[in-house]
C-alpha positions, 0 to 999 in steps of 0.5 A: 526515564530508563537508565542510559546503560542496563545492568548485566548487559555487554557493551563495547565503549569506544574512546578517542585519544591523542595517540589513537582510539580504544576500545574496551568490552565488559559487562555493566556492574553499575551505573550512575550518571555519568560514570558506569562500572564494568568487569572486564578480563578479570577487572573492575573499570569505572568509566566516566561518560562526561570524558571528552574522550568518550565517543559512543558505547555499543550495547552488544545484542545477545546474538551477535558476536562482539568482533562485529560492533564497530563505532558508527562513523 
């Protein structure tokens, strides 16, 4: 089975929170299930994807501009 997110490649994970949803875009650094580290603006982020907060992550194309991706509904 393939890794759930690929080395190198950008992807924008969508959360869910009391006060609202965030959004964070980065470059995937490392994966192990179920956290996945990302650079993003400078920073290194470990994001855990068994979060309940944790909505969906959106692998950006290499075309397409990021401002696009949106969560689906």
């Amino acid at each position: 089975m393939a890794p759930l997110f690929e080395s190198g490649k950008t992807y924008t994970f969508y959360f869910s929170q009391e006060h609202g949803d965030t959004s964070i875009t980065g470059q995937v650094v490392s994966y192990e299930s179920p956290l996945v580290k990302i650079e993003t603006e400078g920073l290194t982020r470990v994001i855990n994807c068994a979060s309940a907060y944790f909505v969906e992550a959106v692998a950006k194309k290499e075309d397409e501009d990021l401002e696009e991706a949106a969560p689906a509904e």
